[in-house]
C-alpha positions as CSV (number, residue, x, y, z in Angstrom):
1,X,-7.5,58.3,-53.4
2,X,-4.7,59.8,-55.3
3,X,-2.9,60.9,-52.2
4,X,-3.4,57.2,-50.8
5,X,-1.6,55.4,-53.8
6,X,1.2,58.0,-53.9
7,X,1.6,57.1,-49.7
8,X,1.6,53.1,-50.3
9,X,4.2,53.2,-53.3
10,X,6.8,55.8,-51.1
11,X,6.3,53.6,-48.0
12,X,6.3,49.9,-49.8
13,X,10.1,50.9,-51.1
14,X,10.7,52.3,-48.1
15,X,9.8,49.5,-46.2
16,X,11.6,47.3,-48.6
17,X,14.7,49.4,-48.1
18,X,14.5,49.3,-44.0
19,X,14.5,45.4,-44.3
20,X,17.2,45.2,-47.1
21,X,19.6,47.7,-44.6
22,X,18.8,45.9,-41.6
23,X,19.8,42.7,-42.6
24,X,23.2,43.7,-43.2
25,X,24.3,41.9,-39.7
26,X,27.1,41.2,-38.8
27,X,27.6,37.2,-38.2
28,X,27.4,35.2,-34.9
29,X,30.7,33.8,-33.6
30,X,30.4,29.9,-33.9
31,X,30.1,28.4,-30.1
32,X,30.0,25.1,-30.8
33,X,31.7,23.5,-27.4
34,X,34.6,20.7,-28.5
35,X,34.7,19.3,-24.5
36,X,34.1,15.8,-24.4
37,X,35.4,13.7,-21.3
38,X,37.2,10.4,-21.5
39,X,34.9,7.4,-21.3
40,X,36.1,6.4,-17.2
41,X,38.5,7.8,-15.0
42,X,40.8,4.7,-14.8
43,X,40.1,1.4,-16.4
44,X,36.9,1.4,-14.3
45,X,33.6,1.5,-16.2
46,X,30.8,1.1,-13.5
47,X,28.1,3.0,-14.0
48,X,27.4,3.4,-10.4
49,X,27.6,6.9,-8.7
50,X,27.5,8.2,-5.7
51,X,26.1,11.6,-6.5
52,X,22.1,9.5,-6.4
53,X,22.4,8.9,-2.4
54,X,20.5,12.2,-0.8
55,X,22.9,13.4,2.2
56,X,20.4,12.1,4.9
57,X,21.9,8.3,3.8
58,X,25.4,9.2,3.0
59,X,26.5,10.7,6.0
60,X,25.4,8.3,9.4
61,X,26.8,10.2,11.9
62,X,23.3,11.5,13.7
63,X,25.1,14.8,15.3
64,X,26.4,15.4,11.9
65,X,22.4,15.3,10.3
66,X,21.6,17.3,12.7
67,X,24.1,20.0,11.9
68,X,24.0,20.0,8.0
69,X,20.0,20.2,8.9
70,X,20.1,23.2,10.3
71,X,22.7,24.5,8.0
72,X,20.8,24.3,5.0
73,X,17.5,26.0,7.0
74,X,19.6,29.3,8.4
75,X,23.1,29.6,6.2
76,X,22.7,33.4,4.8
77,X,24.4,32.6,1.9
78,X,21.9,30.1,1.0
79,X,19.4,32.1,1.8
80,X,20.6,35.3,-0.2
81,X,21.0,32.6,-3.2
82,X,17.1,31.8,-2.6
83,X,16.7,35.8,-3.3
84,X,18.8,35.3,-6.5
85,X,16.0,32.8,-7.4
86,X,13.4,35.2,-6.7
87,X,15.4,38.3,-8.8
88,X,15.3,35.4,-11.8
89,X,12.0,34.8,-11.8
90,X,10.6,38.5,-11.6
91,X,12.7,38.9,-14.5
92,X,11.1,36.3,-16.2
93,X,7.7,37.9,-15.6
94,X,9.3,41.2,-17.0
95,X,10.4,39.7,-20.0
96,X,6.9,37.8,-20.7
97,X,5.4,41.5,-20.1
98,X,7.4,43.0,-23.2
99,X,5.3,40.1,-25.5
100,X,1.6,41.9,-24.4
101,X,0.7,44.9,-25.6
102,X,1.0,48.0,-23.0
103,X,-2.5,49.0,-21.9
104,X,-3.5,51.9,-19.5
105,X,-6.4,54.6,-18.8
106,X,-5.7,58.1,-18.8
107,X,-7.7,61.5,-18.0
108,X,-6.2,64.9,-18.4
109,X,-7.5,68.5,-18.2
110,X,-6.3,71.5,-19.6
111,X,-6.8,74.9,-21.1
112,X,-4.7,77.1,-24.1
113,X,-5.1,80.5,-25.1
114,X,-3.8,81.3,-28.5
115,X,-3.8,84.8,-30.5
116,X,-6.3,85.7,-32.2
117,X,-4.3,86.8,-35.2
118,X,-3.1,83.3,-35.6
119,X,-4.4,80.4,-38.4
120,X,-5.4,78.5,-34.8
121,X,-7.1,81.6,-33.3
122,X,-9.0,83.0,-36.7
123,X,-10.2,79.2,-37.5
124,X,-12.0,79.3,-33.9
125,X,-13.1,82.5,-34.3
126,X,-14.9,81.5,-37.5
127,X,-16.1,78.5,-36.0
128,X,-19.1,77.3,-34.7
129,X,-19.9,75.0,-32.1
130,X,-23.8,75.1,-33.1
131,X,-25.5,77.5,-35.0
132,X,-24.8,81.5,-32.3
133,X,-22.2,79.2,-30.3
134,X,-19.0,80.1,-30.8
135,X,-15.6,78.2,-29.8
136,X,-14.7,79.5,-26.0
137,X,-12.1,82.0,-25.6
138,X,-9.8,80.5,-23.9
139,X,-10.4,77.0,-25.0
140,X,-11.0,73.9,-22.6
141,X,-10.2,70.3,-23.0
142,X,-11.2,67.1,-21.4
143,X,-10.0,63.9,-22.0
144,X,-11.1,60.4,-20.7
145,X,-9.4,57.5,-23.0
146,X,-7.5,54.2,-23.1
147,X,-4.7,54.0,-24.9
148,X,-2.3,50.7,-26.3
149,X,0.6,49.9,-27.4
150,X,2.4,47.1,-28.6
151,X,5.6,45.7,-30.4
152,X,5.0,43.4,-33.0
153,X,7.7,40.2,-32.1
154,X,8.3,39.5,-35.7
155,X,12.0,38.9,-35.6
156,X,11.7,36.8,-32.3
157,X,13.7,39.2,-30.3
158,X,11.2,39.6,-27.5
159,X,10.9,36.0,-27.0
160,X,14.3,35.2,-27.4
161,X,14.7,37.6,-24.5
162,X,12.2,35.5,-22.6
163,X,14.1,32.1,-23.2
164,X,17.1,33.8,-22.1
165,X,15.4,34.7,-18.7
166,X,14.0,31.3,-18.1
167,X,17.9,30.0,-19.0
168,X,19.0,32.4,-16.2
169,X,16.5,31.6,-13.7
170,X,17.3,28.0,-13.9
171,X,20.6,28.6,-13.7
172,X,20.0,30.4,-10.3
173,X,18.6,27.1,-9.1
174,X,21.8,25.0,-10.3
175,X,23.4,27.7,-8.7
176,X,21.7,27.3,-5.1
177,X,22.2,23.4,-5.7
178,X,25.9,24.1,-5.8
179,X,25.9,26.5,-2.5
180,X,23.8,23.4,-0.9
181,X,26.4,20.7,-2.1
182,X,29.2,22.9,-0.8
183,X,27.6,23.9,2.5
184,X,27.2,20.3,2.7
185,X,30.6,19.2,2.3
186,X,32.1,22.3,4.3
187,X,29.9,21.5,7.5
188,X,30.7,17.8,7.2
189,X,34.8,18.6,7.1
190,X,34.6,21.1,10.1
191,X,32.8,18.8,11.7
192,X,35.7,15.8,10.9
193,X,38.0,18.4,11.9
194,X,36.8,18.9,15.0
195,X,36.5,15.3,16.1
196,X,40.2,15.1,15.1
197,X,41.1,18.2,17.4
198,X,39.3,16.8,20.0
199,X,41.1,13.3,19.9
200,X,44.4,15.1,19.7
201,X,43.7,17.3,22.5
202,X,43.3,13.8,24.1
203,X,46.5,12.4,23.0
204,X,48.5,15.4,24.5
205,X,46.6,15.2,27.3
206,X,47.9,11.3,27.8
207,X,51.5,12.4,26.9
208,X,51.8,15.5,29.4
209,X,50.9,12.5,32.0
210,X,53.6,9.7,30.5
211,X,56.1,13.4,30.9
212,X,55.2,14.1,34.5
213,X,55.9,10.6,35.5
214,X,59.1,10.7,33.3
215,X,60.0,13.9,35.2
216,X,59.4,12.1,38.4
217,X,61.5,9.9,38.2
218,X,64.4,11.9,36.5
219,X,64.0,14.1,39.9
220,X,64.4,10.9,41.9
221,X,67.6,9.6,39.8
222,X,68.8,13.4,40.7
223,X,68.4,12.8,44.2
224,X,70.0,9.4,44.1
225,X,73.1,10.9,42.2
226,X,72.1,8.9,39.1
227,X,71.2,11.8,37.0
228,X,71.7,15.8,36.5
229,X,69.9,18.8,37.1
230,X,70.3,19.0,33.0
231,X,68.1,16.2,32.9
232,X,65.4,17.4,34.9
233,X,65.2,20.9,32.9
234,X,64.7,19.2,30.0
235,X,62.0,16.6,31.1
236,X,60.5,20.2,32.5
237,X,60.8,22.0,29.6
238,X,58.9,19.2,27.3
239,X,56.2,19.0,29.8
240,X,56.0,23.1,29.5
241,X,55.9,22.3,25.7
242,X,52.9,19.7,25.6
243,X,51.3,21.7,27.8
244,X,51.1,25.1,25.3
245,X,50.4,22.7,22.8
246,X,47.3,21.9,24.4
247,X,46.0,25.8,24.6
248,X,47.0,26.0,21.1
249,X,44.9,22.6,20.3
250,X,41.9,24.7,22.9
251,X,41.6,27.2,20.4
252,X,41.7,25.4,17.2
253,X,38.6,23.7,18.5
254,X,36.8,27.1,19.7
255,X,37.8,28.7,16.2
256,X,36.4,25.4,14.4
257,X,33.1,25.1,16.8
258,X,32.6,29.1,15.8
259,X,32.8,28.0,12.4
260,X,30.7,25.6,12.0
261,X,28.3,27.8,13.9
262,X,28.5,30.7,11.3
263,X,28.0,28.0,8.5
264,X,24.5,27.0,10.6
265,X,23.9,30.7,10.7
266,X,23.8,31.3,14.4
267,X,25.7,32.8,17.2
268,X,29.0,30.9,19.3
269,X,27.6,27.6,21.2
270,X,28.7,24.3,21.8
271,X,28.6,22.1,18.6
272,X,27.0,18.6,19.9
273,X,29.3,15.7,18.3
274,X,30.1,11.7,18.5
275,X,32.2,10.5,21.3
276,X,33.2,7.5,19.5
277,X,36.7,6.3,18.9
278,X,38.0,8.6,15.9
279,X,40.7,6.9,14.3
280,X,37.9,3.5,14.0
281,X,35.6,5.8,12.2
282,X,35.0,4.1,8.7
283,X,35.4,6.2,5.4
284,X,32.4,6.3,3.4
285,X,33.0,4.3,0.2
286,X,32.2,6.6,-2.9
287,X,31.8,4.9,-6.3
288,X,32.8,7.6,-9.2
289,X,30.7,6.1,-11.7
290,X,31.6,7.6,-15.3
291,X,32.8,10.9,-16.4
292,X,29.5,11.7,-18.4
293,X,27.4,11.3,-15.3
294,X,29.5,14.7,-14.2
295,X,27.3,16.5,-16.8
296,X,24.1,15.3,-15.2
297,X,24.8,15.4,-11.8
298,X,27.3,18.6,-10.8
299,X,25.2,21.9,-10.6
300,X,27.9,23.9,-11.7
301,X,28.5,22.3,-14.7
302,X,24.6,22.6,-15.2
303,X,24.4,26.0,-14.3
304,X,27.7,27.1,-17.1
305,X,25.5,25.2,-19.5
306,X,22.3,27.2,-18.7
307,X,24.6,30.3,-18.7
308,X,25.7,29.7,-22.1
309,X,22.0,28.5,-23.5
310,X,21.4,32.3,-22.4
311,X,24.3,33.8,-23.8
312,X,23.5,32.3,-27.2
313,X,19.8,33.8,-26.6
314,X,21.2,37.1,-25.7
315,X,23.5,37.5,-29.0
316,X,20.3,36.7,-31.0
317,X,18.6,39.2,-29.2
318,X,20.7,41.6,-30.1
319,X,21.2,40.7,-33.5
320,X,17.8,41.5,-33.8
321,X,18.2,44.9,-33.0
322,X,19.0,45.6,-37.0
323,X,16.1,44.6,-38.4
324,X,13.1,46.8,-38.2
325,X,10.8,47.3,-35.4
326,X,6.8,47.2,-35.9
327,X,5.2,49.2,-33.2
328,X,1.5,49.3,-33.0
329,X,-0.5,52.1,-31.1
330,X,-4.2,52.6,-30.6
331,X,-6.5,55.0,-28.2
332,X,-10.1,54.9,-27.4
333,X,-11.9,57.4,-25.6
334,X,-14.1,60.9,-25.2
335,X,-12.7,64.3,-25.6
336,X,-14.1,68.1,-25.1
337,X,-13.4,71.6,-23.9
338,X,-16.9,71.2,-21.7
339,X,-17.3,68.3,-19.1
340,X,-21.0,68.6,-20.2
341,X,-20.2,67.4,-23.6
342,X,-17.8,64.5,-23.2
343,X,-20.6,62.0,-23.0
344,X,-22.3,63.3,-26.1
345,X,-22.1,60.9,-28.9
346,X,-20.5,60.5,-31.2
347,X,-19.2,64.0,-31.2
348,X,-16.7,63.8,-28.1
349,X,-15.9,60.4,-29.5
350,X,-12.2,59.7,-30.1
351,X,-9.8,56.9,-31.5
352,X,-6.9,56.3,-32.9
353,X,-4.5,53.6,-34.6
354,X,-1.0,54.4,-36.2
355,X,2.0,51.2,-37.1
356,X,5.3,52.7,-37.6
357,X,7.7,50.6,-38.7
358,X,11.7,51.9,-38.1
359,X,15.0,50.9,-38.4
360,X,18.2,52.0,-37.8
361,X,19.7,53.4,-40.7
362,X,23.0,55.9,-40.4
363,X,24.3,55.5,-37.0
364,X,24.1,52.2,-36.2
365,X,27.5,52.1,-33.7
366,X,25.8,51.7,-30.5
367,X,24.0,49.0,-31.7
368,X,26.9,46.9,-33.5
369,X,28.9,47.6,-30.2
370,X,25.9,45.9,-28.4
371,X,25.9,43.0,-30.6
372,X,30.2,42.3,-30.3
373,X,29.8,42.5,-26.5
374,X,26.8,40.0,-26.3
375,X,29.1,37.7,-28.9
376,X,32.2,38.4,-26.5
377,X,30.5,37.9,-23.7
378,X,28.8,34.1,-25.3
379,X,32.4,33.0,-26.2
380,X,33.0,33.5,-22.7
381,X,30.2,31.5,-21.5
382,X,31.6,28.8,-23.6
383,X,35.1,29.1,-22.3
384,X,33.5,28.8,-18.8
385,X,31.3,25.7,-19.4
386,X,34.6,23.8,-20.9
387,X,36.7,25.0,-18.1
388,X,33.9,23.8,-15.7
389,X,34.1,20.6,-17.1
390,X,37.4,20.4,-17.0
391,X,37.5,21.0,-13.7
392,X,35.1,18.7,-12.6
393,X,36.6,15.6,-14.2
394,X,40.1,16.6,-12.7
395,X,38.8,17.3,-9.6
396,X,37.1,13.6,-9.4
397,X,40.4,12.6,-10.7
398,X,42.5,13.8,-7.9
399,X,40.3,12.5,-5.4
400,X,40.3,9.3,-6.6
401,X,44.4,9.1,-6.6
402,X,43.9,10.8,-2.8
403,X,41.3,8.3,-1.3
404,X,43.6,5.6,-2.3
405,X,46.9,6.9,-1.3
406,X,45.7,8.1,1.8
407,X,44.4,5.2,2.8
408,X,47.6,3.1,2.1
409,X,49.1,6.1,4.4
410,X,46.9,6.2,6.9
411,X,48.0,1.1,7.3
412,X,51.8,2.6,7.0
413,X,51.1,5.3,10.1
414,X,49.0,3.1,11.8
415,X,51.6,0.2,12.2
416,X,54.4,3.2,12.9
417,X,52.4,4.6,16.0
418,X,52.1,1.3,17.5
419,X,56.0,0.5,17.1
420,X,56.3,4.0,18.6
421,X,53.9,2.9,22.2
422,X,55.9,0.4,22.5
423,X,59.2,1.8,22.4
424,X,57.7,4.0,25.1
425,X,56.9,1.3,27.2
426,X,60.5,-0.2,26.5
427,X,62.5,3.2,26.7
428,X,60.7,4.1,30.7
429,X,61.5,1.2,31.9
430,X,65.0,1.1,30.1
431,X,65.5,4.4,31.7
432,X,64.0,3.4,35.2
433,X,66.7,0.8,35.5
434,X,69.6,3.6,33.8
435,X,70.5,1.6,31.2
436,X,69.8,4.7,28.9
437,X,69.6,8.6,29.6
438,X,66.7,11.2,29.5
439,X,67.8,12.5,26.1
440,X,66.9,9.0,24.2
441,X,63.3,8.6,26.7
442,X,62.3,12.9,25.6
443,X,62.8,11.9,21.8
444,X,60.9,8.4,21.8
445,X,58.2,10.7,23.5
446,X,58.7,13.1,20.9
447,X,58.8,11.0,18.2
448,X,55.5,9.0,19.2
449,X,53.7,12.6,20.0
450,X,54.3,13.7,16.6
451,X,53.5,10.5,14.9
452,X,50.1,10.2,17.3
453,X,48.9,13.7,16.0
454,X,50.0,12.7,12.5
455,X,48.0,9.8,12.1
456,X,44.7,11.5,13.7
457,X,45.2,14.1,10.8
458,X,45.7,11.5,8.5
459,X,41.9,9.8,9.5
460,X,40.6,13.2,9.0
461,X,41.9,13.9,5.7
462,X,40.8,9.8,4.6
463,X,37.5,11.2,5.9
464,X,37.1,14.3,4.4
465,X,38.6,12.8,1.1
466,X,35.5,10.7,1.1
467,X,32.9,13.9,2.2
468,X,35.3,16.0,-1.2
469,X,34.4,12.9,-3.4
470,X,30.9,12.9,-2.9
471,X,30.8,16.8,-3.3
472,X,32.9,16.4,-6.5
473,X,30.6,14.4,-7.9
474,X,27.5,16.2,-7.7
475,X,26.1,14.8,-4.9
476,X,24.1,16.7,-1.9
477,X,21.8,19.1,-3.5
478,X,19.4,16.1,-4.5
């Protein structure tokens, strides 16, 4: 009884000591985020957004469904995001794990032979098992037992570790929401792209015929004497022109069909796609809503604020590396140097329980370094989520200043190209009659070709300005 009191008052101080050591920490950096995002993005306060219409309604070209359908079943970068998922949520099953205590079931045999002239070998040989049974020479033993162990969570670390898991794991799935809104919006722009590549491979198709008629009758006017062989080389040479434009325009649209084939995850085909007039194609209208809708509805911004949820977790975690640790170990079984004997009770009977509670106490390096890296790396999950933020309201920003210039570009080209057909009209027959030369006829054809393909890329940017907006704002994934 003695001995036990003398125990309790050198571990109670020692104990004491442990916890008084430990909680020398060093502090947590604050992280606090100070992003806030103007109240509207003009004068404009409407709270509607359209980030809340799925895809399926946003976009109503059928061919274009079709395609972003198939994308978001085979894309491999979606899919190896679905294995990030799957990584996350093991993890979280790992981390739930470390809360129970650590049970198993072991058996072992063995045999040891010590000296006789040892304190081991002259106890044994002293020894009996029963009265004219001596201990065996060498000496057996059998073991059948279950066996425990568990740390006590008392400073929350373990759990701590098992919110930052579940932060991280839903992170992952903002994360795959993201890949699905930009899949979305990169499918829908090849798509637009290669509408417009197929209209313009149309235009120069029209123009190289408007040229060959040109040349015809610039080779006639030669023959009548009422133009030069000058003439006719150049009228040549612009046909030659158009007419390398149009391979040029031929492999664009391969390049963009094989690309939108690798985004639907599948080898070179033909894409399907509308016939329809492209330039008359209408540009979805997108409503912005309000800034503080961003934080709701973009998954990255979600997903840096997840990140940083576990961060924070993480620099507890290791915080809680300083304090002490209470393990707790048991073990239940039989045990003898005879299989015979292992089931006679409660001789071969064996247990044991044992606590030891520890601390780090000299050399504590490692785990200070540990804690400065997990408050580094939480400061820069906080720089990240503000930049994110950032980013998402200036990118809404620009599109809005974009959809409307474009537009007002697109009325001005629109009015150009059509002054531009009509000085084609005026400058053949001008020319038929030789009231002006080749040279002013190639550059009103020049000047209309060039204005023709403008405006066709002008409709796709208007479009795809529309299919950036609605990815800017969050919307897709839903």
């Amino acid at each position: 009884m003695f001995k036990k009191n003398k125990l309790y008052k050198f571990l109670i101080p020692l104990g004491l000591c442990l916890a008084v050591i430990s909680c020398k920490t060093p502090a947590i950096a604050p992280t606090k985020s100070g992003a806030s995002v103007p109240e509207s993005y003009a004068s404009s306060k409407d709270t509607a957004n359209s980030a809340t219409i799925t895809w399926k309604t946003f976009f109503i070209d059928p061919e274009l469904v079709n395609l972003i359908d198939v994308a978001i079943k085979n894309n491999q970068e979606l899919l190896i995001t679905l294995q990030e998922i799957e990584i996350a949520k093991n993890d979280i099953r790992v981390r739930k794990g470390a809360l129970l205590p650590t049970v198993g079931v072991k058996a072992g045999a063995g045999v040891e032979k010590v000296g006789r002239y040892t304190s081991q070998g002259a106890g044994d040989a002293s020894t009996e098992i029963m009265p004219g049974l001596e201990f065996p020479d060498p000496l057996q033993d059998y073991t059948l037992a279950a066996y425990a162990h568990w740390e006590v969570d008392i400073w929350k670390k373990l759990r701590n570790s098992k919110k930052a898991a579940i932060s991280r794991y839903l992170s992952t799935i903002e994360g795959k929401n993201f890949v699905i809104t930009n899949l979305i919006a990169e499918v829908a722009n090849s798509y637009y792209e290669l509408l417009a590549l197929d209209n313009q491979l149309q235009i120069i198709r029209q123009t190289i015929v408007l040229q060959n008629n040109a040349l015809d009758i610039v080779k006639v006017q030669k023959e009548a004497a009422r133009a030069t062989e000058l003439g006719v080389q150049k009228f040549q040479a612009e046909v030659l022109a158009s007419q390398s434009m149009e391979y040029e325009i031929l492999q664009k649209i391969k390049e963009t069909e094989n690309r939108i084939n690798f985004l639907l995850g599948r080898y070179p085909q033909e894409i399907k796609r509308s016939t329809s007039d492209f330039l008359g194609l209408p540009a979805t209208l997108v409503n912005a809503g309000i800034p503080s809708q961003l934080l709701a509805n973009r998954p990255d911004v979600k997903q840096a604020e997840l990140e940083l949820a576990a961060a924070k977790l993480d620099v507890k975690v290791a915080r809680a590396e300083f304090y002490p640790s209470l393990d707790i170990s048991a073990s239940y079984g039989i045990q003898a140097f005879k299989p015979s004997y292992l089931f006679t009770l409660p001789e071969s009977l064996l247990y044991s329980l044992a606590g030891d509670l520890a601390a780090p106490l000299i050399n504590r390096n490692a785990i200070k370094a540990e804690f400065k890296n997990a408050n580094a790396r939480q400061l820069q999950a906080l720089y990240n989520y503000e930049r994110t933020i950032l980013n998402a309201y200036l990118e809404v920003s620009n599109q809005l200043s974009k959809i409307n210039n474009i537009e007002k570009s697109f009325t001005l080209k629109s009015k150009q190209v059509t002054a531009l057909n009509k000085s084609i009209e005026a400058s053949n027959d001008l020319f038929k009659s030789a009231r002006i030369d080749y040279f002013e006829v190639l550059m009103t054809q020049r000047d209309a070709l060039e204005n023709k393909l403008e405006l066709v890329d002008t409709k796709k940017e208007q479009l795809n300005a529309s299919i950036q907006m609605y990815r800017n704002l969050g919307g897709g994934w839903k």
